[in-house]
C-alpha positions as semicolon CSV with decimal commas, in nm:
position;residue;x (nm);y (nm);z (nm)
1;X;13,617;8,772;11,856
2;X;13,569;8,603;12,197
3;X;13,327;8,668;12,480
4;X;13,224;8,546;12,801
5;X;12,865;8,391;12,817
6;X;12,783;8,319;13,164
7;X;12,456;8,033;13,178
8;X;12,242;7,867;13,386
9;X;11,988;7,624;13,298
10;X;11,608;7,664;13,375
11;X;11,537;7,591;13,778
12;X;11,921;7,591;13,908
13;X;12,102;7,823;14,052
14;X;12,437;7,625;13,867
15;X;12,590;7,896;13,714
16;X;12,875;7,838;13,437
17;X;13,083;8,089;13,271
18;X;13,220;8,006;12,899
19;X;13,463;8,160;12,666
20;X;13,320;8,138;12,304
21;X;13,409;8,289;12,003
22;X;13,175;8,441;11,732
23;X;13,219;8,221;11,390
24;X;12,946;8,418;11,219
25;X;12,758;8,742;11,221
26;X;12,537;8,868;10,951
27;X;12,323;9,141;11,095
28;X;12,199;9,154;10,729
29;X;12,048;8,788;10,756
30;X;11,949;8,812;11,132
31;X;12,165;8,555;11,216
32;X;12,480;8,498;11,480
33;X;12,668;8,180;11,551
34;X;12,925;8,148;11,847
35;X;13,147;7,797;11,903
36;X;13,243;7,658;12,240
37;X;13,545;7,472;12,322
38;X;13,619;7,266;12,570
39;X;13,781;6,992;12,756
40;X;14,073;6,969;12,560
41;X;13,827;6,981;12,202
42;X;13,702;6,687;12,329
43;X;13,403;6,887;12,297
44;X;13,243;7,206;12,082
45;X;12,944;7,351;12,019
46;X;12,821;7,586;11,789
47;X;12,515;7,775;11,873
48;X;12,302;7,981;11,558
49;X;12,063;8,218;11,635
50;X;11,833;8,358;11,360
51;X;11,574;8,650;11,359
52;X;11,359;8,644;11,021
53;X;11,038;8,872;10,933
54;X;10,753;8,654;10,905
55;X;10,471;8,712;10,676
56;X;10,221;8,891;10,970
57;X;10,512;9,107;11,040
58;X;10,608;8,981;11,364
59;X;10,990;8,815;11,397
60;X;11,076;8,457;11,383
61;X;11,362;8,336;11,644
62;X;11,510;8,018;11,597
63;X;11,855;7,898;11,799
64;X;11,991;7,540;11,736
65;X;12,313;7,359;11,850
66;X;12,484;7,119;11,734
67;X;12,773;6,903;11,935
68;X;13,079;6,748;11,780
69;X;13,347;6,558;11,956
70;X;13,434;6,249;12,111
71;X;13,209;6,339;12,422
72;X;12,939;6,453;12,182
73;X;12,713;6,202;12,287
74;X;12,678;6,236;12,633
75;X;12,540;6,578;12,555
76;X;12,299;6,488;12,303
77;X;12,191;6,175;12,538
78;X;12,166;6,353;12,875
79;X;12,136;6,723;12,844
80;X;11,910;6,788;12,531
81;X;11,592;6,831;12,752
82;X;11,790;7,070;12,975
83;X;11,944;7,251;12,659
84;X;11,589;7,303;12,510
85;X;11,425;7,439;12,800
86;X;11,751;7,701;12,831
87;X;11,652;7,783;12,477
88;X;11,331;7,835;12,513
89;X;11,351;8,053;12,800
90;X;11,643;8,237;12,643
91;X;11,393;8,299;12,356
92;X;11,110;8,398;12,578
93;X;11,363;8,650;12,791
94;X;11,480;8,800;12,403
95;X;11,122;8,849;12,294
96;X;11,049;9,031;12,682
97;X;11,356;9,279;12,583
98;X;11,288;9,290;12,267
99;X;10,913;9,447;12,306
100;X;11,044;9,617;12,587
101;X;11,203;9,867;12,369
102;X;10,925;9,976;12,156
């Protein structure tokens, strides 16, 4: 199934829009992957999110991503500290929703 995801990393106002397709969903297992690609597959990304019960019964989040490609590399050398502050405020913006609905 694809989707648009429409991004913008922490303090920009650079918006991007993306077509990705879901590669897994287990709502079982808490988790969801999507893949990017783009420039030609010179590039693609999968993302994995997972939501797990932890022992204090609050929820775990965890989101990775990992890069494959020829133009891998300039990702993982210039935009890792960008990515990681997207994810954590993704996270933090998912937990405000989340509680939200209690």
């Amino acid at each position: 199934m694809w989707f648009c995801v429409t991004s913008c990393l922490p303090n920009t106002t650079d918006t991007r829009v993306n077509d990705e397709v879901i590669t897994w969903l287990d709502a079982g297992a808490g988790t969801l992957a999507w893949r990017y690609v783009g420039y030609w597959s010179l590039l693609t990304g999968e993302r994995v999110h997972t939501l797990q019960g932890a022992d204090d019964g609050t929820t775990v989040y965890e989101t990775h991503e990992d890069f494959n490609g020829p133009m891998a590399w300039i990702v993982k050398w210039t935009a890792v500290a960008n990515l990681q502050a997207a994810f954590d405020v993704f996270g933090r913006e998912l937990k405000e929703r989340a509680e939200a609905l209690k």
